[in-house]
C-alpha positions in Angstrom: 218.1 -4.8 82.1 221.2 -3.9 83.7 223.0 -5.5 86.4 223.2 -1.9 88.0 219.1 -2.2 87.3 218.7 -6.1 88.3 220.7 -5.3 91.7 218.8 -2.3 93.1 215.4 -4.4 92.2 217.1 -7.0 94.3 218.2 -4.7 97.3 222.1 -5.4 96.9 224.7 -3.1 95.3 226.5 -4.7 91.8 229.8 -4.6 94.0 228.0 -7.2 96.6 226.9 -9.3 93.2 230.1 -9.9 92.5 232.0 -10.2 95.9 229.1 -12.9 95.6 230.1 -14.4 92.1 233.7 -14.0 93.8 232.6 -16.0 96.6 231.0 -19.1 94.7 233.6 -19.4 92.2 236.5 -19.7 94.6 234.4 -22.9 96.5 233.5 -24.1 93.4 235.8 -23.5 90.8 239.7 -23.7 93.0 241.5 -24.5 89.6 240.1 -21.0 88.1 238.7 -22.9 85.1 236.7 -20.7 82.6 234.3 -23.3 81.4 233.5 -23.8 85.2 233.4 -19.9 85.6 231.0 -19.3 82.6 228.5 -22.2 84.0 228.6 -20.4 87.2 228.1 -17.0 85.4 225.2 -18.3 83.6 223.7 -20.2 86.7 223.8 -17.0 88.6 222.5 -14.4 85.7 219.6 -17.4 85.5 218.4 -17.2 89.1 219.5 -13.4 89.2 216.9 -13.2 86.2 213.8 -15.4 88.2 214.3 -13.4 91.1 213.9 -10.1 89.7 210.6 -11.1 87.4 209.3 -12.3 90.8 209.7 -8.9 92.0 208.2 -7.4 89.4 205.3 -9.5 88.1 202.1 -9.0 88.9 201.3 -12.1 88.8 203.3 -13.9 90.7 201.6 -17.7 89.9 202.0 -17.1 86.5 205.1 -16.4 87.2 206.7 -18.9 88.7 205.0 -21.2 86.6 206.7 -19.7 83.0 210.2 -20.0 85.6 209.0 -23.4 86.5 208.3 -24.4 82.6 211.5 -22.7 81.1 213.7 -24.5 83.5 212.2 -27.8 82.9 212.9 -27.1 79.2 216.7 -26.3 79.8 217.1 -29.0 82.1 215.4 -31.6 79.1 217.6 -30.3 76.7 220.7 -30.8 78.8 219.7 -34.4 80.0 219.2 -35.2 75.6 222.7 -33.4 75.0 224.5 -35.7 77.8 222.4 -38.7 76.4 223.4 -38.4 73.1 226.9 -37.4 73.9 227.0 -41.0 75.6 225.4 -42.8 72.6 227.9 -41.1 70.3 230.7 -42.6 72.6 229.0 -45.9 72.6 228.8 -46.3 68.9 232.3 -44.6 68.7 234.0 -47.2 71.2 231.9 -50.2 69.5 233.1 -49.0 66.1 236.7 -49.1 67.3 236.6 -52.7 69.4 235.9 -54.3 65.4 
């Protein structure tokens, strides 16, 4: 689906999305970093995304419970990336005290 598509769905115009996008990145990204500007990216295409199956599902419990579900997954899999990140830099900052 488009973003032309997604907006319409969503009542706003693609140049609103990204006086939007503009919006949030200045308050949260001041030093115009693009890691910081692709998390924002992806935050925004990920509720952008939600919103619009709302709109269109028929089912709106089921839904919101596959939306519920997915982001539970990413959210695990983030939390084991940062704690294993931290492990690594345990056993890397042990390794160099000996």
């Amino acid at each position: 689906m488009s973003e032309e598509e997604k907006a319409k769905v969503l009542g706003v115009t693609p140049e609103q999305t990204h006086q939007f996008l503009d919006i949030i990145n200045r308050a949260f990204n001041p030093n115009h970093s693009e890691k910081t500007q692709n998390t924002i990216k992806s935050i925004f295409d990920y509720i952008q995304d939600a919103v619009y199956k709302m709109e269109k599902t028929d089912d709106r419990d089921k839904t919101s419970k596959e939306i519920v579900e997915d982001l539970g997954n990413k959210f695990k899999a983030w939390a084991d990336g940062v704690k294993k990140r931290e492990e690594q830099r345990k056993l890397e900052t042990e390794g160099k005290k000996e």
